[in-house]
N, C-alpha and C positions, 0 to 999 in steps of 0.2 A: 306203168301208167304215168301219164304226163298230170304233174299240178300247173296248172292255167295260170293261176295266180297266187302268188305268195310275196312275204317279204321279210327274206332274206337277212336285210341289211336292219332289222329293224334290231335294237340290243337283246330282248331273251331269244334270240334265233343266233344273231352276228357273234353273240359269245362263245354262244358253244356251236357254230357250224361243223366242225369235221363230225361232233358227235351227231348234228341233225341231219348231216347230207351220208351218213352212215345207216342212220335207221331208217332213210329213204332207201337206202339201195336193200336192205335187208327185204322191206314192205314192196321192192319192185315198181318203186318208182323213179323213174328213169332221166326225166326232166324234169325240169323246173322253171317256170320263169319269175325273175324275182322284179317287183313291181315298183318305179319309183314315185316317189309324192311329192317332193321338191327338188328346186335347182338343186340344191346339195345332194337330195338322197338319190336322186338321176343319176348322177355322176357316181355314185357308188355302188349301186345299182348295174352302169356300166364295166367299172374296175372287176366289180364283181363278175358277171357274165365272160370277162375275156381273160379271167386267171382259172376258171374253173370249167369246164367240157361243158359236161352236162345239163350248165345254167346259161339261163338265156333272159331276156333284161326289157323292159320298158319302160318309157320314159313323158313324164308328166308333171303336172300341177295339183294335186287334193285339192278338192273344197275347201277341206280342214287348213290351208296352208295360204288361203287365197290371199287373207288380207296381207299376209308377207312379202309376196312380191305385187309390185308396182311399176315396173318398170319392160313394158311391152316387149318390150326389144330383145329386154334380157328372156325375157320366159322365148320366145320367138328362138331365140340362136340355141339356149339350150337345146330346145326340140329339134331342131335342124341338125346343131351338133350330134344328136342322140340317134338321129336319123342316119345318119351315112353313116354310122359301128354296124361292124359285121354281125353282131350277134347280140345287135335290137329287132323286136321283131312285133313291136307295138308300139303306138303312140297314146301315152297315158297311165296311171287311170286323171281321168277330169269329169266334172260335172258337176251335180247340183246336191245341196243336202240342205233337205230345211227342218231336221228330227230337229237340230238345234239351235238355240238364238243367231252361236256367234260360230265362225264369223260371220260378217253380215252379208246378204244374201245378196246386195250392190257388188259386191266385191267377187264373190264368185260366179255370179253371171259375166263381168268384166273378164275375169280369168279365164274362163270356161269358152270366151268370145272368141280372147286369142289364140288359146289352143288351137281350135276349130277351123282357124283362119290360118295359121299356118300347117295343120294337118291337112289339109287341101290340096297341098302343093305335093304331097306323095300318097303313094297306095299304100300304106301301111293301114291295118285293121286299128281301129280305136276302142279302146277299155273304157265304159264309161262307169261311173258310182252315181250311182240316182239312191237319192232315200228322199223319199214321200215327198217329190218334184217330180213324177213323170211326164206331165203335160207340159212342162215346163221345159222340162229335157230335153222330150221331141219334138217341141217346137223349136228349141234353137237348131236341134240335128237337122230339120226341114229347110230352117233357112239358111243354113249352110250351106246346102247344094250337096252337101259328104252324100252317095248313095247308101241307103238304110244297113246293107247289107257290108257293111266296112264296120259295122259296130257291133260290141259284144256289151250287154249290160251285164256285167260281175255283180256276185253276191244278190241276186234276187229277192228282195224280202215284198215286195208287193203282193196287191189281191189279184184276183182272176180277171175283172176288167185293165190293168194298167198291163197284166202278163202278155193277154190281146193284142194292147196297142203297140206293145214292142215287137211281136210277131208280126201285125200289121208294118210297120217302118220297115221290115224285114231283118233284124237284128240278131244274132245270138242272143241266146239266156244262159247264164253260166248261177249254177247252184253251189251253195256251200255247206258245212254241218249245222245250220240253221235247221235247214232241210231235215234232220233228223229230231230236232225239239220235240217234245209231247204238244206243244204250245203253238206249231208253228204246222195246221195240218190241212191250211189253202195254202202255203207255199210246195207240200209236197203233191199236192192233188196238183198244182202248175206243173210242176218238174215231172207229173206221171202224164201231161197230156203236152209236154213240150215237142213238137216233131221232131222226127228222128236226127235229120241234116241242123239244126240249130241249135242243140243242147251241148252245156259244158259241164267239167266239172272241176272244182277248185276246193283248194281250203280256208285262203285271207289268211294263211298263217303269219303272227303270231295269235291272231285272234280266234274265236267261234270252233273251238275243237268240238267235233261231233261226236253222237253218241254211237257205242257205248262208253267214251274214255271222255266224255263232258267235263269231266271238272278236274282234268289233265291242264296243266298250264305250263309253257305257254305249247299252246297248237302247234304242229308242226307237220310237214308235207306227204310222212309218213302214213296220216291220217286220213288223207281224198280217199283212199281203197272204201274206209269206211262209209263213207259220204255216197261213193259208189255202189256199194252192196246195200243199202237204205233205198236206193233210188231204183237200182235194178228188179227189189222185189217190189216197189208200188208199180214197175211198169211191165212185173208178171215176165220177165225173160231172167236168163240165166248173169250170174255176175260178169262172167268173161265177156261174155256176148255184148253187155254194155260198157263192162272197160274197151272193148274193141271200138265198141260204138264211138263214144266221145273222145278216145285217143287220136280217132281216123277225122272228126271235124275238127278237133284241135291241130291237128297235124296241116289240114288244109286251111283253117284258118288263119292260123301264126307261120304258114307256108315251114315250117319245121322239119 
């Protein structure tokens, strides 16, 4: 099984990687793409991806990271630079988050602009991170020009109208062990009526380890199977059948 999104480079993962990318292979998980969030972790993110086979790398700006960089040109070359590696195969994650004050929501609309602006310039698919800025989200992805269907919204935690609108733009939906919550059971009613060609699945490791190993820390890529067998039985088909499933959009998605 392919994890869509993780990271890798992030410290309780980077510490112990031979041990995490051992119990990926144990759990039969095959790929990985490991996700970056700044100029820096981009480039490591990178290093990472072309010392290791099986891992594969994207490159981006966080919300969480916006107010850090200032300087257009530089976020502009990273992505360009990140773009011509053999074995990048997304641009991001970028987007909007407004669960929290900071940083300030000027600064990652700004961020989020230039991303946008120079992801244009290639076909590479875009990761985006929306948390409770949808309308927000797809309104800059509209004025973008980007075609809807270039986007994957990672880690879904919205309701059933914002799940719509992202199927409307025509987007990926990529689920995580959220999805598994007792707490969280409009995200998994989204995830059992997401169509077949647009579902993902991931785990945002180091974060959101899904049930039953929930208060396992940190998450690790080993864990999407689970995520995956949760999801397969709300949508009433066999587990294989939906590792197949989401393996075969992910493969055409990330062109992998």
């Amino acid at each position: 099984m392919i994890d869509t999104h993780c990271h890798l480079t992030y410290k309780p993962l980077f510490e112990q990687l031979e041990k995490v990318l051992a119990l990926a292979s144990e759990a039969g998980v095959d790929r990985m793409i490991t996700v970056g969030t700044s100029i820096d972790d981009a480039a490591k993110a990178v290093e990472l991806a072309e010392r290791i086979e099986n891992v594969y790398a994207a490159a981006g700006v966080h919300p969480h990271y916006a107010h850090e960089h200032h300087d257009e040109q530089e976020v502009i070359k990273m992505v360009r630079r990140s773009a011509n590696h053999p074995k990048v195969v997304a641009i991001g994650e970028m987007g909007l988050d407004r669960h929290y004050p900071d940083p300030p929501f000027g600064d990652q609309v700004r961020v989020f602009r230039w991303q946008l602006k120079v992801a244009k310039e290639f076909e590479y698919p875009i990761i985006i991170h929306n948390r409770e800025a949808t309308e927000q989200t797809i309104s800059m992805i509209r004025e973008s020009g980007i075609p809807g269907e270039r986007f994957v919204f990672h880690c879904f935690t919205g309701n059933q109208e914002e799940h719509q609108a992202i199927l409307e733009l025509g987007a990926m939906v990529s689920f995580t062990g959220i999805t598994t919550f007792r707490n969280a059971s409009a995200i998994a009613d989204c995830a059992a009526r997401t169509p077949e060609d647009r579902i993902m699945v991931e785990t945002d490791a180091p974060y959101l380890t899904p049930e039953p190993n929930r208060k396992v820390r940190p998450n690790q890529p080993c864990y999407v199977v689970d995520t995956a067998r949760f999801i397969a039985a709300r949508r009433h088909v066999s587990e294989q059948a939906f590792i197949d499933l989401v393996d075969s959009n992910a493969q055409r998605f990330f062109s992998l």
